[in-house]
Structure formats: structure tokens, C-alpha cells
C-alpha positions as CSV (number, residue, x, y, z in Angstrom):
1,X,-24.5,-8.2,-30.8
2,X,-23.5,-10.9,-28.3
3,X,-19.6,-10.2,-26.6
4,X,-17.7,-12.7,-26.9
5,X,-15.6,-13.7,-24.1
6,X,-11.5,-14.1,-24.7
7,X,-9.1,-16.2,-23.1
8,X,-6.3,-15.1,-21.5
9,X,-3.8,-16.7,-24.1
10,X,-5.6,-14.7,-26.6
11,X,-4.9,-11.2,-25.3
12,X,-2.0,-9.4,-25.7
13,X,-0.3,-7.9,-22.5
14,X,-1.9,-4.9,-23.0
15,X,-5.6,-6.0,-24.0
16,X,-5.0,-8.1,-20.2
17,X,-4.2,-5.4,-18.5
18,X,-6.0,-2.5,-19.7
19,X,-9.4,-5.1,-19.4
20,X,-8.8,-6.0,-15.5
21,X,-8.1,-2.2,-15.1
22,X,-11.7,-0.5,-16.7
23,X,-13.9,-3.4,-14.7
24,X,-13.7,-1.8,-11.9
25,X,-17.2,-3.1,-10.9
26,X,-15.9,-6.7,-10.4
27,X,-12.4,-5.8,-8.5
28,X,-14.3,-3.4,-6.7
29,X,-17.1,-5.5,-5.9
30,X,-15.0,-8.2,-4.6
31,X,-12.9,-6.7,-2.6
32,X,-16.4,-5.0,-0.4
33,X,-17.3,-8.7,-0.2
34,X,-13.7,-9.8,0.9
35,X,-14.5,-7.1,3.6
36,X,-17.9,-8.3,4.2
37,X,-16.8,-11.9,4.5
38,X,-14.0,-11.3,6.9
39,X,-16.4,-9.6,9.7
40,X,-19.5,-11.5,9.2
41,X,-21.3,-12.3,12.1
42,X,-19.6,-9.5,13.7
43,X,-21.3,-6.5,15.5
44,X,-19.0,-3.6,14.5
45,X,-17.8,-5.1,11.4
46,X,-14.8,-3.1,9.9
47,X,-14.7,-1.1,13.0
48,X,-12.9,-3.2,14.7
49,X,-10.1,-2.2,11.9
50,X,-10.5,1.4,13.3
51,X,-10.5,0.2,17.0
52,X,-7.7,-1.8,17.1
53,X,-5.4,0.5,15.4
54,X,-6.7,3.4,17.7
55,X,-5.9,1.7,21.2
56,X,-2.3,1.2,19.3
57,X,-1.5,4.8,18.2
58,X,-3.1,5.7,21.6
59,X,-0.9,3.3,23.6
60,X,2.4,3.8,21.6
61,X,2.1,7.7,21.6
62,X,3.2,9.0,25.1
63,X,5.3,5.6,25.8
64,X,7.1,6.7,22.9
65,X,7.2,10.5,23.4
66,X,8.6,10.0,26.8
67,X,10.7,7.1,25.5
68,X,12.6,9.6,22.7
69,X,12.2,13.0,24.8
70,X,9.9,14.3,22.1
71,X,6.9,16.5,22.8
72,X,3.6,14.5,22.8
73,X,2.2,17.2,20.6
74,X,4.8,17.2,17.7
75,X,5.3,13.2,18.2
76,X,1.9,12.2,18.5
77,X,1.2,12.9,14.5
78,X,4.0,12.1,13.6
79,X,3.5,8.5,15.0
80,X,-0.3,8.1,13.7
81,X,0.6,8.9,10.4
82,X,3.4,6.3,10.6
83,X,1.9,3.7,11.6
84,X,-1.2,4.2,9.4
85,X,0.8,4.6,6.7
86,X,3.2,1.3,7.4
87,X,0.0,-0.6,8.2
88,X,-1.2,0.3,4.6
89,X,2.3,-0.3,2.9
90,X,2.6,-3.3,4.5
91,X,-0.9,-4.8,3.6
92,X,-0.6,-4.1,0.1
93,X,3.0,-5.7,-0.1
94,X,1.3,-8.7,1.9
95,X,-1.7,-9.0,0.0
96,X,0.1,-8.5,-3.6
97,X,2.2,-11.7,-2.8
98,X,-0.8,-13.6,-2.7
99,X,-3.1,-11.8,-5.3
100,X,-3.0,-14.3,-7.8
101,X,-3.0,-17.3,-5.3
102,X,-6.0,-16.6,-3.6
103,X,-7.6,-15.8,-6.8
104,X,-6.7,-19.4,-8.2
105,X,-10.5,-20.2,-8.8
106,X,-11.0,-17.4,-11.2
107,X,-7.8,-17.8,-13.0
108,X,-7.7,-21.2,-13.8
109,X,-11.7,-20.4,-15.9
110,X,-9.0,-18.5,-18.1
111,X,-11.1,-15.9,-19.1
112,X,-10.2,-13.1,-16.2
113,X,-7.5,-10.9,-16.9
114,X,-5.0,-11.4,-14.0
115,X,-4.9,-7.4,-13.6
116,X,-8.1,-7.6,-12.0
117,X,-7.1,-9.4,-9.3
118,X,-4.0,-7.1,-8.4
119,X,-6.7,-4.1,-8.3
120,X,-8.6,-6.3,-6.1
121,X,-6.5,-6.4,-3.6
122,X,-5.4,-2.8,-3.9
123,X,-9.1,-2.0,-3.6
124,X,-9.3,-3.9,-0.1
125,X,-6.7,-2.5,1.5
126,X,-7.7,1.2,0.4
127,X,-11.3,0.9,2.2
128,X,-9.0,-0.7,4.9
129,X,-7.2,2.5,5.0
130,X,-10.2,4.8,5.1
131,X,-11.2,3.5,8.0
132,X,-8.0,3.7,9.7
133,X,-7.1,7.5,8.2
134,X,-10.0,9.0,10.2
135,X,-8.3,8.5,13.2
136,X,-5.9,10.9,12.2
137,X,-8.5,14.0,12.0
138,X,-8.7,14.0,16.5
139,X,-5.0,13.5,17.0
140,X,-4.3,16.9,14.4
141,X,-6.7,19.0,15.9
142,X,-5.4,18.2,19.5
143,X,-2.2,19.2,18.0
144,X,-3.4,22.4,16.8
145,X,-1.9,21.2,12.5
146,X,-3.3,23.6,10.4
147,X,-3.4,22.5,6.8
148,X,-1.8,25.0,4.3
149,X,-2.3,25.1,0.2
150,X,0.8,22.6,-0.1
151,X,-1.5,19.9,1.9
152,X,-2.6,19.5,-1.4
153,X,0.7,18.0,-2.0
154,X,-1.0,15.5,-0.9
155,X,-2.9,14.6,-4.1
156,X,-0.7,13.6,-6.7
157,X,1.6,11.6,-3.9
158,X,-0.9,9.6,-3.4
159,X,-1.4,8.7,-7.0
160,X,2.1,7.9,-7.4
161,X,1.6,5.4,-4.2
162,X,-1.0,3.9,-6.4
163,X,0.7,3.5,-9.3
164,X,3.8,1.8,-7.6
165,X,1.8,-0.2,-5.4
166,X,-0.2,-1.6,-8.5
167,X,3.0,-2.3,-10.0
168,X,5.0,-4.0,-7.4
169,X,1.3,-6.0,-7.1
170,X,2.0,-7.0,-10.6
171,X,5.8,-8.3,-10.0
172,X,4.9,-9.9,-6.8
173,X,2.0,-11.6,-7.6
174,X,4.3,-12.9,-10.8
175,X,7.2,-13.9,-8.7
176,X,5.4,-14.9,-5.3
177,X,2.7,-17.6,-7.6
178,X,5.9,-19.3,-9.3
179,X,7.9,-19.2,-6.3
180,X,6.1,-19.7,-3.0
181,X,9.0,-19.3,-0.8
182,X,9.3,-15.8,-1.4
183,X,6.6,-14.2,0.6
184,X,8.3,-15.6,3.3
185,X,11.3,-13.8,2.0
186,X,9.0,-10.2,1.7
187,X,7.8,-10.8,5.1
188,X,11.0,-10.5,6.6
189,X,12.3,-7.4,4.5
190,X,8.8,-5.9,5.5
191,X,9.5,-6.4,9.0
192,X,13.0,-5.2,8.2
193,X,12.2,-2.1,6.8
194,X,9.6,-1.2,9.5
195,X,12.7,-0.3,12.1
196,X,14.6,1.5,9.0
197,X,11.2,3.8,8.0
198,X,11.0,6.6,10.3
199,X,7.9,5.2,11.4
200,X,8.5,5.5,15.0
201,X,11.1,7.7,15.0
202,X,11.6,11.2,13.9
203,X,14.1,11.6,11.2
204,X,16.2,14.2,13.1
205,X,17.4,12.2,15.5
206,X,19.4,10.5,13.3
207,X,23.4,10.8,13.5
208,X,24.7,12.5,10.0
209,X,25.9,9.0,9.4
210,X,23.0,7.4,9.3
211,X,20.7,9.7,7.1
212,X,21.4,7.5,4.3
213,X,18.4,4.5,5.2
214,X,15.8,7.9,4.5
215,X,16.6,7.1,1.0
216,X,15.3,3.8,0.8
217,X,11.9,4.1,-1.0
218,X,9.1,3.1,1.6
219,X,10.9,5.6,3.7
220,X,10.9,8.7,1.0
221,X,6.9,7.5,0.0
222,X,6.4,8.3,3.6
223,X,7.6,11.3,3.9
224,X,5.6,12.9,0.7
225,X,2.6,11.2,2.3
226,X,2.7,12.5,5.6
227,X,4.5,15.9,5.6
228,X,1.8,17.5,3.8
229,X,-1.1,16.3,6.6
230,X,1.2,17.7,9.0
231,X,1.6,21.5,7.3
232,X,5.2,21.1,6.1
233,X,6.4,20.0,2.4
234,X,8.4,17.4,1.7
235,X,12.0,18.1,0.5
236,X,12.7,17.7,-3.3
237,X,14.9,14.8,-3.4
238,X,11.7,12.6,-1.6
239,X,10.1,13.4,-5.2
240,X,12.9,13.0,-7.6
241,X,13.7,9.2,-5.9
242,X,9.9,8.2,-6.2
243,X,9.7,9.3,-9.5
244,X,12.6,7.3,-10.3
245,X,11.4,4.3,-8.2
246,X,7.9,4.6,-10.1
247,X,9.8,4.9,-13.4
248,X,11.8,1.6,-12.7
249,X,8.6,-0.1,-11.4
250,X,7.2,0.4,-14.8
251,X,9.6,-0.8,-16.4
252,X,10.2,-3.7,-14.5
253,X,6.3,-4.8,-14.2
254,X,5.3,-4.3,-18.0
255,X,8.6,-6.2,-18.8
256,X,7.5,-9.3,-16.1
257,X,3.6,-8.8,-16.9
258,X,4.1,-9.0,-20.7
259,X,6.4,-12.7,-20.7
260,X,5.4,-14.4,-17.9
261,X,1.6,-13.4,-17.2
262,X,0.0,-16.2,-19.7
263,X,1.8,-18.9,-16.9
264,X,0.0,-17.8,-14.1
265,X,-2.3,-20.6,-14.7
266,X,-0.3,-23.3,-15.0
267,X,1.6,-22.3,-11.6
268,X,-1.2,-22.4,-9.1
């Protein structure tokens, strides 16, 4: 019996999303081929992802070190983690602004389920990430970081990374396609938020005062993804906000995704 394909204006919100979600050969295959297509004709490919972010970490550690009178060997993965951690945040946020755009060829067929494209994007930027999170493995064995039982914290915080960051894809790729402006606006926040994430710095060093920006999200995702790759656990009230954040994301993207998803279309 033949399939027969659906539009878009026939699905229901959930039929839309739940069909972009199971083809993961298509979002999957597309985002290898964005990969592909950005380093063609190039010698070491994606490498150049893992080179380029090497000769920063390596660059930025001692400057920095010496800079905040920190130990090399307690700053240096402390740093590395940061800043592959940011460059992943911030490449999602980037890329989720302009998920639907980009995709504008597909879309406007009418017969892909806008989801897809959200996990497309996610997809790139997580073989981005694997090629940048194996530069982590020399700096913690330098340091001597020897991975407990609670690394495995590391699991289901990463799954609750996912989850927001397909979520936020949803309400950015929404509000970013109907109003164009406001990338430029989640640029700036990004950029924002980069000096307010202990990213660079250790969160000790912070006047009592101030420990209030380490309850902005980004900054408490950070913290559940890189305290367990560094041996230590990650205090309670990092989990209780992200589950909160993650509960609120749902909320908020099914809400947008449900009314406004069938206009996609017509705004690109």
C-alpha cells in the first residue's frame, strides 16, 4: 500500500512534530552533508573545527591562569570545558534562529514537518561538538581528574541540554522566521551572557554580592555539564532551576509550535 504524503496544514501539532522527530535519517543526513559542504575542497575537513578551538583553549589557558592567580592545573579544565561548552550553547542558539530560514526550500514544498529542521540543526552542532570534546580527554589527564561514579551525572544532564535546546530551537526558529530583527537581538544577549557564564572565570571569585548571575540558566546548564568531567557534583539548586527552565521551555514551545507553526510558510 502506497504512503501517502500529508501537508503540513493537514497535521495536527503533534502528528508535525512527532514526524520530523522519528526521521532521523533525513535530519541526520542533512546535517553530515551541511558538514561535508562547509569543508569541501578542504584537506582536514572538520579538523580544522578541532584545531582552531585547540590553539584557543591552549592560548587562553596560562594567560588566564596568570591573569586570575589560579593554578594552571585547576584552571586549565575548568576553561576547556567552558569554552567548549559556550561554543556549543552558542551554536545551537545561533543556528536555531535561522533553522527554519535556511530551510526555506524545503518548507515552502509543504510536505516537511518543520521539526525536522530544528533537529537538523541540533544534529550539526552535536558532531560539531564531538569533534571539539576530544580535546578535553589531554588537558584532564595532564591535570591528573580522575572520574568518579557521579561522572555519570553526566548522562541525564546532557539529555536535559537536549531537550531545552530542541525547544528553545522550536521558539526561535518561530519568532526569529516572523521577525528577522531578532537574531540580531539574540546575538547580543549571547555575547552578553558569555561574560556573565562562568566561562572564563571560576565561580568562587565572585563577591557574595554577585553570586546571583550563577542563577541564570546557561550559567547553571554549565555547571551540571562540566562538574561531573571534572570529579565533583554539581549542587542541587543547578538541577532544581534546569528542571524548571526545561519545564517552562515545554510549555512555552508546544504552546508557540501548536498556533503559529502552519505560518512558517507564508513568512519566509
Amino acid at each position: 500500500m502506497t504512503e501517502v504524503a500529508h501537508s503540513n496544514l493537514h497535521r495536527n501539532a503533534w502528528a508535525d512534530w512527532w514526524e520530523g522527530t522519528r526521521r532521523a535519517d533525513i535530519w541526520w543526513t542533512l546535517a553530515w552533508f551541511d558538514i561535508v559542504l562547509r569543508y569541501r575542497r578542504s584537506m582536514l575537513g572538520p579538523l580544522w573545527l578541532t584545531l582552531s578551538m585547540g590553539a584557543m583553549i591552549g592560548g587562553m589557558g596560562p594567560l588566564y591562569s596568570t591573569l586570575f592567580g589560579t593554578e594552571l592545573s585547576k584552571f586549565f579544565p575548568h576553561l576547556a570545558l567552558g569554552i567548549i561548552f559556550w561554543a556549543f550553547f552558542n551554536s545551537i542558539v545561533m543556528d536555531s534562529c535561522n533553522a527554519f530560514i535556511n530551510s526555506g526550500n524545503y518548507l515552502k514544498q509543504g510536505y516537511f514537518p518543520i521539526s525536522l529542521f530544528v533537529w537538523r540543526a541540533m544534529a550539526r552542532n552535536l558532531i560539531q561538538f564531538a569533534h571539539h570534546i576530544v580535546l578535553y580527554i589531554p588537558v584532564a589527564i595532564w591535570a591528573g581528574i580522575a572520574l568518579k561514579m557521579h561522572a555519570l551525572l553526566f548522562i541525564p544532564a546532557f539529555l536535559l541540554f537536549l531537550i531545552n535546546a530542541h525547544m528553545l530551537g522550536l521558539v526561535l526558529g518561530l519568532i526569529c522566521t516572523r521577525y528577522r530583527d531578532v537574531a540580531q537581538i539574540v546575538t547580543s544577549v549571547m555575547q552578553m551572557l558569555m561574560f556573565l557564564t562562568p566561562v572564563f572565570w571560576l565561580p568562587e571569585s565572585l563577591p557574595g554580592r554577585a553570586q546571583y548571575i550563577l542563577f541564570n540558566p546557561l550559567a547553571q546548564m554549565l555547571d551540571l555539564l562540566r562538574a561531573p568531567l571534572m570529579g565533583d557534583v554539581s549542587d542541587a539548586h543547578n538541577w532544581i532551576g534546569i528542571i524548571g527552565w526545561t519545564l517552562a521551555s515545554l510549555a512555552a514551545s508546544a504552546w508557540l509550535f501548536s498556533k503559529y507553526r502552519r505560518r512558517v510558510v507564508y513568512w519566509l
